[in-house]
N, CA, C and O atoms as a Maestro MAE file, in Angstrom:
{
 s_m_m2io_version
 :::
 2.0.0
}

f_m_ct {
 s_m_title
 :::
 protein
 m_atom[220] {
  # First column is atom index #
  i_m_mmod_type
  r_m_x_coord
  r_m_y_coord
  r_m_z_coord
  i_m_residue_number
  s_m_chain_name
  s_m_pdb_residue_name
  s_m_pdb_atom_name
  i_m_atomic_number
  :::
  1 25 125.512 90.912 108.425 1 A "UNK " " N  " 7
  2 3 125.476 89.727 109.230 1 A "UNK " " CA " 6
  3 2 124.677 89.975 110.503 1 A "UNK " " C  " 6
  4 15 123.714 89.237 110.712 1 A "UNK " " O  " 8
  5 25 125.111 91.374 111.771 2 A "UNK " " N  " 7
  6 3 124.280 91.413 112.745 2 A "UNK " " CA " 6
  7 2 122.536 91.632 112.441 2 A "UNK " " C  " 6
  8 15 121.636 91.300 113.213 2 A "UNK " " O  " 8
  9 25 122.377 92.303 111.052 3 A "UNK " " N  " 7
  10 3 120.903 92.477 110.916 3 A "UNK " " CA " 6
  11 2 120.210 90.507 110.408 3 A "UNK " " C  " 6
  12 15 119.072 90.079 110.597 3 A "UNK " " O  " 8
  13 25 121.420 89.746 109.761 4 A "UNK " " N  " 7
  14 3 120.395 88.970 109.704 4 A "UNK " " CA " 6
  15 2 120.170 88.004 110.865 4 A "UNK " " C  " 6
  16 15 119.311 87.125 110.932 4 A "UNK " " O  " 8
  17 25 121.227 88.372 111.891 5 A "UNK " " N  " 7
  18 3 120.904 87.551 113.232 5 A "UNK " " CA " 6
  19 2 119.610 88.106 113.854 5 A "UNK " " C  " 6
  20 15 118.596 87.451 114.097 5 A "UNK " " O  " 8
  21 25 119.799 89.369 114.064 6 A "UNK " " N  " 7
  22 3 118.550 90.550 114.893 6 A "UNK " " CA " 6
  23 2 116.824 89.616 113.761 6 A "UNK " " C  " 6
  24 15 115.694 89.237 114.069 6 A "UNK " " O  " 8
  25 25 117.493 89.650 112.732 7 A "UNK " " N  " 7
  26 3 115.607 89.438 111.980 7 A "UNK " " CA " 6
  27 2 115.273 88.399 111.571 7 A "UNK " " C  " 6
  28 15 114.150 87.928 111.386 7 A "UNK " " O  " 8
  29 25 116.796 87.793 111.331 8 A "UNK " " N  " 7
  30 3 116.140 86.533 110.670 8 A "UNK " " CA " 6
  31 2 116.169 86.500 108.918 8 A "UNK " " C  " 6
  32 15 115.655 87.355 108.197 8 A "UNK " " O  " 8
  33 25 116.735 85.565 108.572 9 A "UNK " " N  " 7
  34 3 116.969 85.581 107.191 9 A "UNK " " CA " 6
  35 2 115.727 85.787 106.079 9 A "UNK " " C  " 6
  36 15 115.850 85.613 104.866 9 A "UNK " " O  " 8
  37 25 114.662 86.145 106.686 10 A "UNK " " N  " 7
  38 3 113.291 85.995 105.770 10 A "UNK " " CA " 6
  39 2 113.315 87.665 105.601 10 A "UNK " " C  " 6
  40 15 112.205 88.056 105.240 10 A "UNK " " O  " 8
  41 25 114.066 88.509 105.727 11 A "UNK " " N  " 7
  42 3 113.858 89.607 105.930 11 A "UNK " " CA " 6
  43 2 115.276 89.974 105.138 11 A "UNK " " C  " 6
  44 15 116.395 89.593 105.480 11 A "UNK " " O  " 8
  45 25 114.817 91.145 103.538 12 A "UNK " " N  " 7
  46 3 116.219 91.906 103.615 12 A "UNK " " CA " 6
  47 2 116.513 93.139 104.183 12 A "UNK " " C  " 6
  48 15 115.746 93.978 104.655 12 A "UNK " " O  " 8
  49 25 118.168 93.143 104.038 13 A "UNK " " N  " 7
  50 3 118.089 94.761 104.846 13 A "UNK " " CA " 6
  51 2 118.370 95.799 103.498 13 A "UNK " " C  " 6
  52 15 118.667 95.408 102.369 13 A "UNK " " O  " 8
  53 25 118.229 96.936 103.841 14 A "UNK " " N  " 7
  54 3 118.312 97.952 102.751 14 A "UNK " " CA " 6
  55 2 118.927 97.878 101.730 14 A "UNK " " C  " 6
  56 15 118.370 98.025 100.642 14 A "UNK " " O  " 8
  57 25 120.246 97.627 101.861 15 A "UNK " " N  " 7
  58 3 121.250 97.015 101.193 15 A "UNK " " CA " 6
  59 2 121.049 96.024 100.089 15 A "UNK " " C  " 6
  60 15 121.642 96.093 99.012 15 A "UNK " " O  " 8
  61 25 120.380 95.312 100.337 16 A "UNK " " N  " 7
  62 3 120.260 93.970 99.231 16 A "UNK " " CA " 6
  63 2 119.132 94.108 98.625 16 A "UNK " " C  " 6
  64 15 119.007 93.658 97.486 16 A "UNK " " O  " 8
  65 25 117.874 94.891 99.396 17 A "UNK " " N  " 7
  66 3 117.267 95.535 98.537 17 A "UNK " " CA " 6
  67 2 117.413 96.620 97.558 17 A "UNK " " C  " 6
  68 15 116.616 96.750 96.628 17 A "UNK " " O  " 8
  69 25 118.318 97.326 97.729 18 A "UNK " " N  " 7
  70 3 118.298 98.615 96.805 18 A "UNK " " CA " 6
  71 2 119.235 97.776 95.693 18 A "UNK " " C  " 6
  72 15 118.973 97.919 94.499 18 A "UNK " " O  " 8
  73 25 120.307 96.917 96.102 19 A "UNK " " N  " 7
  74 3 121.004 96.296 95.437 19 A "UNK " " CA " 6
  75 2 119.932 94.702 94.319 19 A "UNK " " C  " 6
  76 15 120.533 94.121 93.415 19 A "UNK " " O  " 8
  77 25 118.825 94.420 94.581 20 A "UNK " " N  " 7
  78 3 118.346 94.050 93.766 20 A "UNK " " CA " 6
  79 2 117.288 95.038 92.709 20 A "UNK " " C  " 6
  80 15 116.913 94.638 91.608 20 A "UNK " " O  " 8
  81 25 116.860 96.577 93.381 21 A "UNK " " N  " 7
  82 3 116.021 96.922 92.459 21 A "UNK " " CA " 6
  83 2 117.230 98.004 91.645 21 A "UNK " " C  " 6
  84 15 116.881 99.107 91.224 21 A "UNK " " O  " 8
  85 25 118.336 97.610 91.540 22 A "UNK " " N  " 7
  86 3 119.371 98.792 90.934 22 A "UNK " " CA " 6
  87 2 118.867 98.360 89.540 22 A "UNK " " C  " 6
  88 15 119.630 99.010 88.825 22 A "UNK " " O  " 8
  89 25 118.375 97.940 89.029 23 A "UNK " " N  " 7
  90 3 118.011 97.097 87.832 23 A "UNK " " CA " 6
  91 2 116.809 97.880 87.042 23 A "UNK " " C  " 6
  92 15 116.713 98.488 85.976 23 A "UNK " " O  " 8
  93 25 115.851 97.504 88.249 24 A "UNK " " N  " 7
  94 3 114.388 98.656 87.551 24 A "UNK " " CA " 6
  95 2 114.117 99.905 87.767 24 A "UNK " " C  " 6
  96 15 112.909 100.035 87.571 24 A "UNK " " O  " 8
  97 25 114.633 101.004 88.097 25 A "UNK " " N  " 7
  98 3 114.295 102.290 88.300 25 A "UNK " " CA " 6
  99 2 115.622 102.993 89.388 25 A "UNK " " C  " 6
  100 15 115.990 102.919 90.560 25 A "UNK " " O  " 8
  101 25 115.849 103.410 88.614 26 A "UNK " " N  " 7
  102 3 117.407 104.485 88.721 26 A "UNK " " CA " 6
  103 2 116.556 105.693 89.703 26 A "UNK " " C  " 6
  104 15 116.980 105.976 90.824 26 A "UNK " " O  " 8
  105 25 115.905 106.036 89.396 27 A "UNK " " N  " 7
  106 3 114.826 107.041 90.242 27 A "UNK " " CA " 6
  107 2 114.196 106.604 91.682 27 A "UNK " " C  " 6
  108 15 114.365 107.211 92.739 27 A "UNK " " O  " 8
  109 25 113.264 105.156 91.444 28 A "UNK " " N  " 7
  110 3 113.374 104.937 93.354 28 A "UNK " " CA " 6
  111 2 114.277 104.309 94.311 28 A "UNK " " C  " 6
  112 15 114.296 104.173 95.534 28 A "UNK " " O  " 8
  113 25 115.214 103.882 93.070 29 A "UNK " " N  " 7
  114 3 116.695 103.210 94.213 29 A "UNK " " CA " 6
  115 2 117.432 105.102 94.512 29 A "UNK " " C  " 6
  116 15 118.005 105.347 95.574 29 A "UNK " " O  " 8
  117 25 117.321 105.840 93.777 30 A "UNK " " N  " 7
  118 3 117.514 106.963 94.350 30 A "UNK " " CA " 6
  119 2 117.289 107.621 95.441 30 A "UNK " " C  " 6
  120 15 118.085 108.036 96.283 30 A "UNK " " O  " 8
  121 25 115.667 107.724 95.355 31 A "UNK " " N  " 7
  122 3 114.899 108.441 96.224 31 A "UNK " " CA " 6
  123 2 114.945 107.720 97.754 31 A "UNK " " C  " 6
  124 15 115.092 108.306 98.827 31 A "UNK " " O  " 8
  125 25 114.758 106.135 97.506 32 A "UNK " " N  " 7
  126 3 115.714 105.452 98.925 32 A "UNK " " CA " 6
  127 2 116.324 105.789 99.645 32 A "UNK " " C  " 6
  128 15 116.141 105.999 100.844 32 A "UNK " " O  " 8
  129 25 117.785 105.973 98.535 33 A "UNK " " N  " 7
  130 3 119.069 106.156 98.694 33 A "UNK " " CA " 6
  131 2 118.581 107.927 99.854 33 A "UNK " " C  " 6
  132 15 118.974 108.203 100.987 33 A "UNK " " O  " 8
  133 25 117.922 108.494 99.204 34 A "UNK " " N  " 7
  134 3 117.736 109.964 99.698 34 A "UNK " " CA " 6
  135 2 117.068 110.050 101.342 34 A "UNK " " C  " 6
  136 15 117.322 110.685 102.365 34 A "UNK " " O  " 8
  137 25 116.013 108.952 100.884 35 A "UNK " " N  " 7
  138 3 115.258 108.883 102.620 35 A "UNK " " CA " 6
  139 2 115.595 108.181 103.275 35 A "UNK " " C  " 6
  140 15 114.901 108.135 104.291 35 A "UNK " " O  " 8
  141 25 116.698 107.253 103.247 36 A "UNK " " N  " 7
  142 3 117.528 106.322 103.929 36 A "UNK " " CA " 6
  143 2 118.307 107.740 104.924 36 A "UNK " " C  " 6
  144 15 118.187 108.001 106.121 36 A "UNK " " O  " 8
  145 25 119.252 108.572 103.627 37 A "UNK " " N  " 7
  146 3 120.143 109.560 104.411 37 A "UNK " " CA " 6
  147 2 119.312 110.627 105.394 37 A "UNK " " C  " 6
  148 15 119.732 111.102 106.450 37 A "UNK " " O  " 8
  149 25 118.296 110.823 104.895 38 A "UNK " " N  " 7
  150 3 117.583 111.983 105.832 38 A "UNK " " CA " 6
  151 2 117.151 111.298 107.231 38 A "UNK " " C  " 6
  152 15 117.494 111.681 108.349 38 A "UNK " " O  " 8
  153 25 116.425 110.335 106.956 39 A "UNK " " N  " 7
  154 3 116.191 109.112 108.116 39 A "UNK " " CA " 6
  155 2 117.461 109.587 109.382 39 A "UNK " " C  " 6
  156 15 117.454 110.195 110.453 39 A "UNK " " O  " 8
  157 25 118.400 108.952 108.577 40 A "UNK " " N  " 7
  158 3 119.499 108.538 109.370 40 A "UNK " " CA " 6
  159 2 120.077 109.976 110.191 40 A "UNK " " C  " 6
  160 15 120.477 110.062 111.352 40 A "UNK " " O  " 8
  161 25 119.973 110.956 109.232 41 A "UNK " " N  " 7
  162 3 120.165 112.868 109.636 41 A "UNK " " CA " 6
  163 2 120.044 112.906 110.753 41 A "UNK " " C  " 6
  164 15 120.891 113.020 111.639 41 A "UNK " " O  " 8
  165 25 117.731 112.707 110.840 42 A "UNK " " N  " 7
  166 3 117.225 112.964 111.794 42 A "UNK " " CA " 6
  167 2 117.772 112.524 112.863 42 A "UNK " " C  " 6
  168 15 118.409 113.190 113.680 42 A "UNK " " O  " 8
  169 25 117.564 111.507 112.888 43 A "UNK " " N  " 7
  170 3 117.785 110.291 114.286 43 A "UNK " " CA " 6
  171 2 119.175 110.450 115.025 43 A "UNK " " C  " 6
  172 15 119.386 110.251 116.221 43 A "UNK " " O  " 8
  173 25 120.241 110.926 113.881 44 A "UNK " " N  " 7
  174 3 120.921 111.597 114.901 44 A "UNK " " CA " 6
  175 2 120.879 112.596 115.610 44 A "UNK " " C  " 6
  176 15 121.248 112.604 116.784 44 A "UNK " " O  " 8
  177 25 120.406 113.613 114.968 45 A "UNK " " N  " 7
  178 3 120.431 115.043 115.506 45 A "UNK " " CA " 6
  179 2 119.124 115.151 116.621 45 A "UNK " " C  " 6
  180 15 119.094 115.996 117.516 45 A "UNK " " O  " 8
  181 25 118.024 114.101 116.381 46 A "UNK " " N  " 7
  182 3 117.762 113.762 117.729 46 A "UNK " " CA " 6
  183 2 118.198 113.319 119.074 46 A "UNK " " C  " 6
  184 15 117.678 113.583 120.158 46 A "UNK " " O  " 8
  185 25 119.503 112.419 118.754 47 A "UNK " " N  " 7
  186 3 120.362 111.621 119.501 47 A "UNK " " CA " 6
  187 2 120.883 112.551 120.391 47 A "UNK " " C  " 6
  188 15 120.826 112.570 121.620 47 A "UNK " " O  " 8
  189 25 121.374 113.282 119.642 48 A "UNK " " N  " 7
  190 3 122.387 114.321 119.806 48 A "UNK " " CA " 6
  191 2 121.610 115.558 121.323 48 A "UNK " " C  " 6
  192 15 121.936 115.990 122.428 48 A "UNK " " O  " 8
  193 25 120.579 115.618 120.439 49 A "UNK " " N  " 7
  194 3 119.543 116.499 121.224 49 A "UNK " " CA " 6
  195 2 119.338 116.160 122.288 49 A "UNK " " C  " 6
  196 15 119.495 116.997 123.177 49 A "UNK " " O  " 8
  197 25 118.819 114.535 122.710 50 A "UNK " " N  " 7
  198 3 118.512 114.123 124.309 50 A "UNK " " CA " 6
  199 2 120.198 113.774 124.760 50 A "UNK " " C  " 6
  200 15 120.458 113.288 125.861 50 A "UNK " " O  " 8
  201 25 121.041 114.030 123.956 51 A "UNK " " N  " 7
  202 3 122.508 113.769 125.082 51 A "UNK " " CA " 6
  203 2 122.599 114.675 125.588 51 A "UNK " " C  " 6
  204 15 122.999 114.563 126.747 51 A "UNK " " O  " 8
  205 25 122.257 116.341 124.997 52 A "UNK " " N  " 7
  206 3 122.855 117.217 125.028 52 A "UNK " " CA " 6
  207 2 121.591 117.615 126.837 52 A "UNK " " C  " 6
  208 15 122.040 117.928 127.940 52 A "UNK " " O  " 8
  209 25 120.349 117.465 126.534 53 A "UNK " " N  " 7
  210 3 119.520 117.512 127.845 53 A "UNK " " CA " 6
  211 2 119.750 116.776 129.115 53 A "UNK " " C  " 6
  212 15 119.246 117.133 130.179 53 A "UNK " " O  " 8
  213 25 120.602 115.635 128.968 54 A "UNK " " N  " 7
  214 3 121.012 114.470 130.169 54 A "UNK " " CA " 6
  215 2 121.931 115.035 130.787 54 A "UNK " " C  " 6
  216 15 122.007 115.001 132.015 54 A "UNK " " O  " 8
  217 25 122.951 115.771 129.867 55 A "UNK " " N  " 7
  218 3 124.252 116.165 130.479 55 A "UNK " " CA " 6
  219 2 124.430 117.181 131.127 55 A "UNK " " C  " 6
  220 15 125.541 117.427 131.597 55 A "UNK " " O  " 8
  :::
 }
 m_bond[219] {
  # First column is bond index #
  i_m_from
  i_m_to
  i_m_order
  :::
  1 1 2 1
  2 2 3 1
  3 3 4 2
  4 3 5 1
  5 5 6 1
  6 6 7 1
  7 7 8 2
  8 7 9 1
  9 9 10 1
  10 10 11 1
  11 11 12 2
  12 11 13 1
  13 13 14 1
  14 14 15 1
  15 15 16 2
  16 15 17 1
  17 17 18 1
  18 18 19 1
  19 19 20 2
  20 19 21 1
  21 21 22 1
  22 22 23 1
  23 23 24 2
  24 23 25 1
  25 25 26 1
  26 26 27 1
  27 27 28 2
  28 27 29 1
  29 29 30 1
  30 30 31 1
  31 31 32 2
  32 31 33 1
  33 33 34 1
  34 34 35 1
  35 35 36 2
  36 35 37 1
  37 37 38 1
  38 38 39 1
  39 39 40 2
  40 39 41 1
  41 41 42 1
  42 42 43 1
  43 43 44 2
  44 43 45 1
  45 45 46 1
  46 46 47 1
  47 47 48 2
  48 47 49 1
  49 49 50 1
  50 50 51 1
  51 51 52 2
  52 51 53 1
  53 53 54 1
  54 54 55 1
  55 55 56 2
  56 55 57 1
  57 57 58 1
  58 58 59 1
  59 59 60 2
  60 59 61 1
  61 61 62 1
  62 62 63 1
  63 63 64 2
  64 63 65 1
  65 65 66 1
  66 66 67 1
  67 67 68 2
  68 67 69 1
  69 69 70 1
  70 70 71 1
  71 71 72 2
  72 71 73 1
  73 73 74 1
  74 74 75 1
  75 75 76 2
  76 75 77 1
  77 77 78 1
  78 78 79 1
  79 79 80 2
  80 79 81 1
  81 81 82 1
  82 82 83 1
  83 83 84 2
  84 83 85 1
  85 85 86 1
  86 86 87 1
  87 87 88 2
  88 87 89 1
  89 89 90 1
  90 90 91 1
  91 91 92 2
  92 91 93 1
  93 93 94 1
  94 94 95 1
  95 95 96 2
  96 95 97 1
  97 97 98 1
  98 98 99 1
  99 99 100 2
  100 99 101 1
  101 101 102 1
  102 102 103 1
  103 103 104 2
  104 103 105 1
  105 105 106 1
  106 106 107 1
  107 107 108 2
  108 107 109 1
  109 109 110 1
  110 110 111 1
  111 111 112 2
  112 111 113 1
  113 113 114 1
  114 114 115 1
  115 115 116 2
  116 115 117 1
  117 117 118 1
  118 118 119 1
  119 119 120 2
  120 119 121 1
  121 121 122 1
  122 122 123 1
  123 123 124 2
  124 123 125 1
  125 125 126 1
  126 126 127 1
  127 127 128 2
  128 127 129 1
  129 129 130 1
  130 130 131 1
  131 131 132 2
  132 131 133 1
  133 133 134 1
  134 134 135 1
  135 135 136 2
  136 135 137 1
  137 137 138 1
  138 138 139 1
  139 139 140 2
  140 139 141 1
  141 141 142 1
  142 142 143 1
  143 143 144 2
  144 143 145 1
  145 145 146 1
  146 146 147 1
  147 147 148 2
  148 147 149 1
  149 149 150 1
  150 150 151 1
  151 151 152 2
  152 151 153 1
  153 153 154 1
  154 154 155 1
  155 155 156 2
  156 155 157 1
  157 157 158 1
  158 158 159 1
  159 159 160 2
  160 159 161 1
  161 161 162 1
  162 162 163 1
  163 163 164 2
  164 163 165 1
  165 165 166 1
  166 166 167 1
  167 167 168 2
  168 167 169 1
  169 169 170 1
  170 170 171 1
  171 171 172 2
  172 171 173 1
  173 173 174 1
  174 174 175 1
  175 175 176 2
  176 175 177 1
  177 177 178 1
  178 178 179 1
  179 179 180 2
  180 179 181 1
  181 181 182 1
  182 182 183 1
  183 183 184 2
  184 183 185 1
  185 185 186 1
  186 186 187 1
  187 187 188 2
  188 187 189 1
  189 189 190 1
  190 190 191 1
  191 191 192 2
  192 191 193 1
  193 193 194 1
  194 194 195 1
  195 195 196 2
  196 195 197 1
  197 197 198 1
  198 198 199 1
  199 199 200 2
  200 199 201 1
  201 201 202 1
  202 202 203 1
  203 203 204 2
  204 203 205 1
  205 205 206 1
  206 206 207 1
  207 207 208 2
  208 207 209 1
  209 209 210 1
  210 210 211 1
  211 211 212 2
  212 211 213 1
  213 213 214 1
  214 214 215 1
  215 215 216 2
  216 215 217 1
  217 217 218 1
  218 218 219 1
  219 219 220 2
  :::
 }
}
């Protein structure tokens, strides 16, 4: 719901995409699934990194 306020309904979010291509390829709803989690890894352990320099 907050992503389709932030974008706007012309836009899906990850979610409803991976959830419509679960259909054609078991392999790039995978690999998604894989760079979605690493994505998300990074960006914390970046997060993490400039808290740890502020404090």
């Amino acid at each position: 719901m907050f992503a389709n306020m932030l974008v706007g309904t012309r836009f899906e979010t990850l979610q409803v995409y991976l959830y419509s291509q679960r259909t054609n390829s078991g392999h790039f709803t995978s690999a998604m699934v894989m760079s979605y989690f690493l994505f998300i890894g990074l960006a914390t352990w970046f997060a993490l990194r400039l808290q740890k320099r502020s404090a």
